[in-house]
N, C-alpha and C positions, 0 to 999 in steps of 0.2 A: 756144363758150365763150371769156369775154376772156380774155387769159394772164393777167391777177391772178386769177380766177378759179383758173384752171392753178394758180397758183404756190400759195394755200389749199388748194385741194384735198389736193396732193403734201404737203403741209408738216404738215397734219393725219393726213395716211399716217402721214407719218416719227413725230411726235408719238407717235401713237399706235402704235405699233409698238415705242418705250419704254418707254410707259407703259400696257403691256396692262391692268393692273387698274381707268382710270377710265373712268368709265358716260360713255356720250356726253349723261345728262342735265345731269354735272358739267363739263363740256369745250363750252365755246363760244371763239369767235376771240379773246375777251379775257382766259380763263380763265387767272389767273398761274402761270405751268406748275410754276414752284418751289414754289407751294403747295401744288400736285396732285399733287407726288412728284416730280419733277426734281431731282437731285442734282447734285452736279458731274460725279459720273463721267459718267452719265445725256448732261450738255450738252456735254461733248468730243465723244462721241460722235455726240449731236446734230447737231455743227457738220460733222464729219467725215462725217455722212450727204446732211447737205444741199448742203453742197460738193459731193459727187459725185453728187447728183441734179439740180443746178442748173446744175452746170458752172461753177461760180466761186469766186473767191478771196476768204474774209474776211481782212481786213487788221487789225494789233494791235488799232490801236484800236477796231475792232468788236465784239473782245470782251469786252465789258460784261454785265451782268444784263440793263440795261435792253432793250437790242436781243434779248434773248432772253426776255423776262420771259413773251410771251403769243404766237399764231399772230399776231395783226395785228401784232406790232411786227416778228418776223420776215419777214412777207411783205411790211413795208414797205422791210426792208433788203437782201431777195433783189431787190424789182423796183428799188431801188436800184442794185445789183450790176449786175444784167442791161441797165439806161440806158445 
């Protein structure tokens, strides 16, 4: 499995482990997670899971909506992190 691969997988875990209540028919890699029920508390939380799953450091400016809005945009800012 490629590590981007790895790094969807994990990130759909974490996702989902938030947000117990949505149907994986509602939740695909672009699904806008704030629409689906991510809160704010919910995305501290989030950042704070994925840090220590990833073993890396978001930096201020990372934290935005955008970078967090869906799984592809986070997985693009993890294999970002991890370059």
């Amino acid at each position: 499995m490629k590590s981007i691969d790895l790094i969807e997988q994990k990130t759909k875990n974490i996702v989902s482990s938030l947000l117990p209540n949505i149907n994986s028919e509602d939740f695909s890699d672009t699904s806008n997670l704030f629409s689906i029920g991510l809160d704010s508390v919910n995305a501290m939380t989030l950042v704070l899971k994925l840090q220590n799953a990833f073993g890396i450091k978001f930096a201020t400016t990372d934290m935005n909506a955008e970078n967090f809005q869906s799984v592809a945009t986070i997985v693009k800012l993890i294999n970002q992190k991890q370059s």
